[in-house]
VOGU-3710 file (C-alpha; in Angstrom, 3 decimals, decimal comma):
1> xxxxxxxxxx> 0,000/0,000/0,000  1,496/3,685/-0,635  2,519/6,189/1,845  -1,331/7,309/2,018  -2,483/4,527/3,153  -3,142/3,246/6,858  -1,296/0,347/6,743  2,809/0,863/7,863  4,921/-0,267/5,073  6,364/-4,201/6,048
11> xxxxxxxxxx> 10,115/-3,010/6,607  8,521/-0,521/9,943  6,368/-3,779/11,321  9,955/-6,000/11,485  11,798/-2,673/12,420  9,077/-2,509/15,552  9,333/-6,196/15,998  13,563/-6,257/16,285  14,038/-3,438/18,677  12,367/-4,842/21,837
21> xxxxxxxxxx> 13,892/-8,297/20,715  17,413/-6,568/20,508  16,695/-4,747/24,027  15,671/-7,788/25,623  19,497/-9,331/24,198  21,324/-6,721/24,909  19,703/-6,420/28,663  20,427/-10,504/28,708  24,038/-10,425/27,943  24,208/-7,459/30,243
31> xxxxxxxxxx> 22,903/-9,620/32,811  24,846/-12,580/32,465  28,500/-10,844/32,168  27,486/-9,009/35,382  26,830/-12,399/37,410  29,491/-13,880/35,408  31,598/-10,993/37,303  29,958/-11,190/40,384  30,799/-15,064/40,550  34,564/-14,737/39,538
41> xxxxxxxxxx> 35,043/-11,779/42,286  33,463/-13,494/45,149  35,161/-17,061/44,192  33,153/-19,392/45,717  35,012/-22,277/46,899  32,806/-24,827/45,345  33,149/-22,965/41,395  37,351/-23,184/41,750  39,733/-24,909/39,853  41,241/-28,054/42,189
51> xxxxxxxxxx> 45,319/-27,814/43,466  45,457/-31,406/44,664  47,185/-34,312/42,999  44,281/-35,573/41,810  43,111/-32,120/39,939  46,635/-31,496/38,651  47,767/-35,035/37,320  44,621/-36,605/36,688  42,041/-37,705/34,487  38,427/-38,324/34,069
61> xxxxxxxxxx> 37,784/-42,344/33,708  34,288/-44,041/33,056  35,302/-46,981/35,077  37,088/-45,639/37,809  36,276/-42,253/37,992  39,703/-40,584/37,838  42,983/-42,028/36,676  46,658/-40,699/36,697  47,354/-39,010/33,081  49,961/-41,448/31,606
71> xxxxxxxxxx> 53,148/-39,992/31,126  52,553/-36,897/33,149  54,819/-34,895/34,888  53,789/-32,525/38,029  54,639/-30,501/41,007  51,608/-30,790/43,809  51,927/-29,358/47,110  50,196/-30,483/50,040  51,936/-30,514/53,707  55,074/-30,050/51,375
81> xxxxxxxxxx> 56,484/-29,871/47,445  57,124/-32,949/45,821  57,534/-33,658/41,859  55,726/-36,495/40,321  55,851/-38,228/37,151  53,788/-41,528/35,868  54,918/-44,434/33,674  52,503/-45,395/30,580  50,516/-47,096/32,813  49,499/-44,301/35,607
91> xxxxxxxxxx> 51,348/-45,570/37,972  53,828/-43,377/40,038  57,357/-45,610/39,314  59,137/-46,798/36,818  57,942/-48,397/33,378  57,185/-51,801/34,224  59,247/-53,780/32,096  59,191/-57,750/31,068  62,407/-59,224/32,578  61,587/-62,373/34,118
101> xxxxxxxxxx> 61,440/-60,885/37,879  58,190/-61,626/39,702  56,859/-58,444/40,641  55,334/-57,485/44,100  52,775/-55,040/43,347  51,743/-52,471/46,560  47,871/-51,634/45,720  46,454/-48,824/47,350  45,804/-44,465/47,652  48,048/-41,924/48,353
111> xxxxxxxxxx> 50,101/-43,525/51,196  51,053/-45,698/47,892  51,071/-43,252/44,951  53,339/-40,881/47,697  51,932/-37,506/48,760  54,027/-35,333/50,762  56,783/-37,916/49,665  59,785/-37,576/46,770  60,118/-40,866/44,905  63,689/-42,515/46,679
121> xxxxxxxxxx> 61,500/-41,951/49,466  58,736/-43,969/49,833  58,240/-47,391/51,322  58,494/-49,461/47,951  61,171/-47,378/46,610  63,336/-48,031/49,776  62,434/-51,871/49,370  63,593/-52,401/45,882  67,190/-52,382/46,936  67,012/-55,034/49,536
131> xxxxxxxxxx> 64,721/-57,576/47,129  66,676/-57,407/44,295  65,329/-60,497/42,666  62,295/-59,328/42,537  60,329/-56,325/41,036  58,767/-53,426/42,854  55,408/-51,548/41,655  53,307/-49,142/43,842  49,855/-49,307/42,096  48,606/-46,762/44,133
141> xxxxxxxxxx> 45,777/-43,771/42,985  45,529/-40,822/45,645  41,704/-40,865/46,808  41,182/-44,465/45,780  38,825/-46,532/48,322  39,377/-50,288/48,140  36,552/-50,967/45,924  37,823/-48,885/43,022  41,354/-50,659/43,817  40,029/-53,913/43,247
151> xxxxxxxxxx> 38,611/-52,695/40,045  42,023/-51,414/39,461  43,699/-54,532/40,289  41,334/-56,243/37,472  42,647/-53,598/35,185  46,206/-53,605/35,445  46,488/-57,698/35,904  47,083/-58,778/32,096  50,151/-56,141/31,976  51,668/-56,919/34,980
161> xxxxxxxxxx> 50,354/-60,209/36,514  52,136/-59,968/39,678  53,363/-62,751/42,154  52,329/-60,808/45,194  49,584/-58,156/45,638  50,030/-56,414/48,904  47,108/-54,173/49,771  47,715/-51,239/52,191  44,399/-50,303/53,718  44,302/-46,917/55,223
171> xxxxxxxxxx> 42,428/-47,304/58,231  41,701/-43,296/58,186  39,284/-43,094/55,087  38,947/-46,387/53,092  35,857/-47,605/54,726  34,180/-44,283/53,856  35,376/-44,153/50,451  34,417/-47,755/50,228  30,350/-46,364/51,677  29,368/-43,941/48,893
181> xxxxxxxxxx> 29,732/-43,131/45,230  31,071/-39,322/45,979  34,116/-38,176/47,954  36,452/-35,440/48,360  36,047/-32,453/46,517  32,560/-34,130/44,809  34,681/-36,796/42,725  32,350/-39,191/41,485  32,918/-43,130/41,861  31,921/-46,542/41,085
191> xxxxxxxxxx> 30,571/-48,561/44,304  29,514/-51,498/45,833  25,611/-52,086/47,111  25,122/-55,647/49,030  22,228/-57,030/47,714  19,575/-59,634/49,321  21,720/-62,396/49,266  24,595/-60,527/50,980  26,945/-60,785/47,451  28,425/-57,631/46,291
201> xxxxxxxxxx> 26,594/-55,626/43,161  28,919/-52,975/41,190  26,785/-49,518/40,929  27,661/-46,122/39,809  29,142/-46,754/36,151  30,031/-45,446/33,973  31,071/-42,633/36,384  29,759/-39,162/35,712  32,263/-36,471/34,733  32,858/-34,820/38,214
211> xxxxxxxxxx> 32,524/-31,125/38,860  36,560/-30,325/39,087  36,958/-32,893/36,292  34,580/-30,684/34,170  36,693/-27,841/35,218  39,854/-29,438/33,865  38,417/-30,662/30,718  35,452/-29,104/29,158  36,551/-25,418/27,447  33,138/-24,206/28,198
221> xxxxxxxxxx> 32,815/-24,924/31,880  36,387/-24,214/32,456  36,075/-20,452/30,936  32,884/-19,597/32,216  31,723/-19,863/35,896  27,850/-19,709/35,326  27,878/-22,758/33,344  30,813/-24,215/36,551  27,204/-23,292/38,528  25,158/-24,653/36,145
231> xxxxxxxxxx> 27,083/-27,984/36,111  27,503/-28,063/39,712  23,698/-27,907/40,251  22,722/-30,074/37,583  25,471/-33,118/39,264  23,913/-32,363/42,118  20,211/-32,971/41,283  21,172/-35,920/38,102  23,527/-37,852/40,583  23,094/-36,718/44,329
241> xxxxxxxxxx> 25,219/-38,755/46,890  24,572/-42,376/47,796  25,510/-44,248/51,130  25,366/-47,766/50,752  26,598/-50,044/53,656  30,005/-50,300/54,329  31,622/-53,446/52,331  35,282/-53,268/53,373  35,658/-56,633/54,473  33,880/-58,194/51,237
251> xxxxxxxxxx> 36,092/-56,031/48,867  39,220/-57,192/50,608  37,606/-60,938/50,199  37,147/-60,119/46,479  40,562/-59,149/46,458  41,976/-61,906/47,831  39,793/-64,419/45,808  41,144/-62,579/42,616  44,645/-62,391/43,748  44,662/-66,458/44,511
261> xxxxxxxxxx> 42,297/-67,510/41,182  45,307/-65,931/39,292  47,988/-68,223/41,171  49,679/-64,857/43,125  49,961/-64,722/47,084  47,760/-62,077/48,685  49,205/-60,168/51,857  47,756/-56,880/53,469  49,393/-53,870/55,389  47,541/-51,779/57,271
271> xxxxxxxxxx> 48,213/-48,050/58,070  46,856/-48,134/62,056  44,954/-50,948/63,364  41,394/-51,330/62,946  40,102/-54,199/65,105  37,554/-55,288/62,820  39,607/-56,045/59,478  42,336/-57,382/61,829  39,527/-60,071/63,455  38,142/-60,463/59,523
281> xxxxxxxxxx> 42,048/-60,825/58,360  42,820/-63,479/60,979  39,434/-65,485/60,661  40,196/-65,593/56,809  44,421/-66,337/57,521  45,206/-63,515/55,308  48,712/-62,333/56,709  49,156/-58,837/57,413  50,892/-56,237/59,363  49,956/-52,323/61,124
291> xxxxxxxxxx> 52,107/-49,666/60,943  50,851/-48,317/64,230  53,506/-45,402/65,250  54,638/-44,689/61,374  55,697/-40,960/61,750  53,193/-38,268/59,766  53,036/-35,055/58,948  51,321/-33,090/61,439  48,393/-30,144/60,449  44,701/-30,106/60,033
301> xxxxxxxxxx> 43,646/-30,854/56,089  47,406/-31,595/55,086  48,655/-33,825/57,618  48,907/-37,473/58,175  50,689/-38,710/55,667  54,087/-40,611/55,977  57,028/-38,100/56,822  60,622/-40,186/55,316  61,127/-41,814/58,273  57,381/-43,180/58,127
311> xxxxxxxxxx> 57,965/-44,683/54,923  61,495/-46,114/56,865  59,124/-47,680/59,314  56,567/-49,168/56,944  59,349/-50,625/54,355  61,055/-52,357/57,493  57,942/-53,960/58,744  56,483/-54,828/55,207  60,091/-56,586/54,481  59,527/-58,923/57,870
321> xxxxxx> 55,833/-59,657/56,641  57,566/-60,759/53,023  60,283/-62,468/54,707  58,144/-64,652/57,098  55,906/-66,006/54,520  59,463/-66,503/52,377
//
């Protein structure tokens, strides 16, 4: 219709129709770079990028629910500095090589991968010198309970089929870790329900990308901290915490059932005693040994690992266990 009539000309209706559109936008991104703002300058604890071990050197897994990065080379810093670097495998030692030596393999978390302790240092690498003729792997995963060890165990068997499995329980966390299917710093895990008939059922995979994880790995999440938010809310309503009752003394059955079935001795070390695995141990004649009086680092949310002279203590009394089953 021409400029006479009543009608506005097509190009003045979309005109009319963009602006409020375009004001509404422009008042949306306004929004969400101010609250993207606000979150970065009050920095909630729960929306920051991890500084442990396990944020710095490792790696989502379906299965397990974090893994060492293969090859990887760190500096993490806990109750003190230490450098660490893993072998193809994960694992915090040398590359395991084929050359006819049985190997002893120490499964277990960080009292085994190390923290707060310099490789030379820690109880396996001070017993590879005084058994010779055999070799030395610590198979340990910082955070790890027993369950996901086990499932670790399973992993790592057809690589390195070991002649001894020694399992050091921490008495301080594992039966926790071992109860539920998130720990920490909300890292996700696999775990073990007890069904009817009392036999263990494996639950949680795969393992949902954890909220640090998604930090470390997805660009989007780790550049913007409304979608960290946004993640973190929708973990917690998609997979909210489970307790499940405790199965410690089932997993280290399991253990020791695998361990035998594959023709390798099964022995367990225990990081303080904890009457009721010791009574389960000796009912089941799985040897053992405490390391009750192992020196650790002192200081609330950093302490209690082995100081040097810990990992002196442990190595000594791990060598008499080895030597009096010959």
């Amino acid at each position: 219709m021409d400029s006479t009539g009543d009608a506005a000309p097509k190009g003045s209706k979309l005109r009319g129709l963009l602006k409020p559109l375009a004001a509404m936008a422009i008042m949306t991104i306004v929004t969400l770079a101010a609250l993207e703002l606000v979150l970065r300058l009050a920095d909630f604890r729960e929306l920051r990028e991890g500084v442990t071990e396990r944020s710095l050197s490792y790696v989502y897994d379906a299965e397990l629910g974090w893994m060492p990065v293969p090859g990887s080379i760190s500096i993490v810093t806990n109750a003190r500095t230490i450098h660490a670097t893993h072998n193809s495998l994960g694992l915090r030692d040398e590359e395991a090589v084929a050359d006819g030596k049985p190997t002893i393999m120490f499964l277990g978390d960080s009292f085994v991968w190390g923290l707060d302790a310099e490789v030379g240092e820690r109880f396996s690498d001070l017993l590879k010198p005084r058994i010779p003729d055999h070799k030395i792997l610590a198979a340990g995963v910082s955070g790890y309970g027993t369950d996901q060890e086990y499932l670790f165990l399973k992993r790592l068997w057809p690589k390195v089929k070991p002649a001894i499995v020694v399992l050091i329980f921490c008495t301080d966390n594992d039966r926790a870790d071992n109860s539920t299917n998130i720990r920490y710093e909300g890292y996700q895990k696999p775990y073990f329900a007890t069904s009817a008939d009392g036999s263990l059922v494996l639950r949680g995979q795969p393992v949902p990308t954890s909220r640090l994880q998604a930090i470390k790995e997805n660009w989007w999440v780790q550049h913007s901290w409304l979608i960290r938010i946004a993640n973190a809310v929708y973990l917690q309503f998609t997979h909210p915490k489970v307790d499940v009752p405790d199965p410690t003394e089932k997993l280290v059955d399991k253990i020791r059932d695998f361990v035998e079935a594959n023709g390798a001795k099964f022995l367990v070390g225990l990081e303080t005693t904890d009457a009721g695995l010791v009574r389960h141990l000796q009912e089941r004649q799985i040897p053992f040994v405490t390391f009750d009086g192992a020196e650790v680092y002192p200081g609330a949310g950093v302490g209690g690992h082995w100081t040097p002279e810990g990992h002196k203590l442990v190595a000594e009394r791990i060598y008499d266990l080895l030597a009096s089953r010959n």
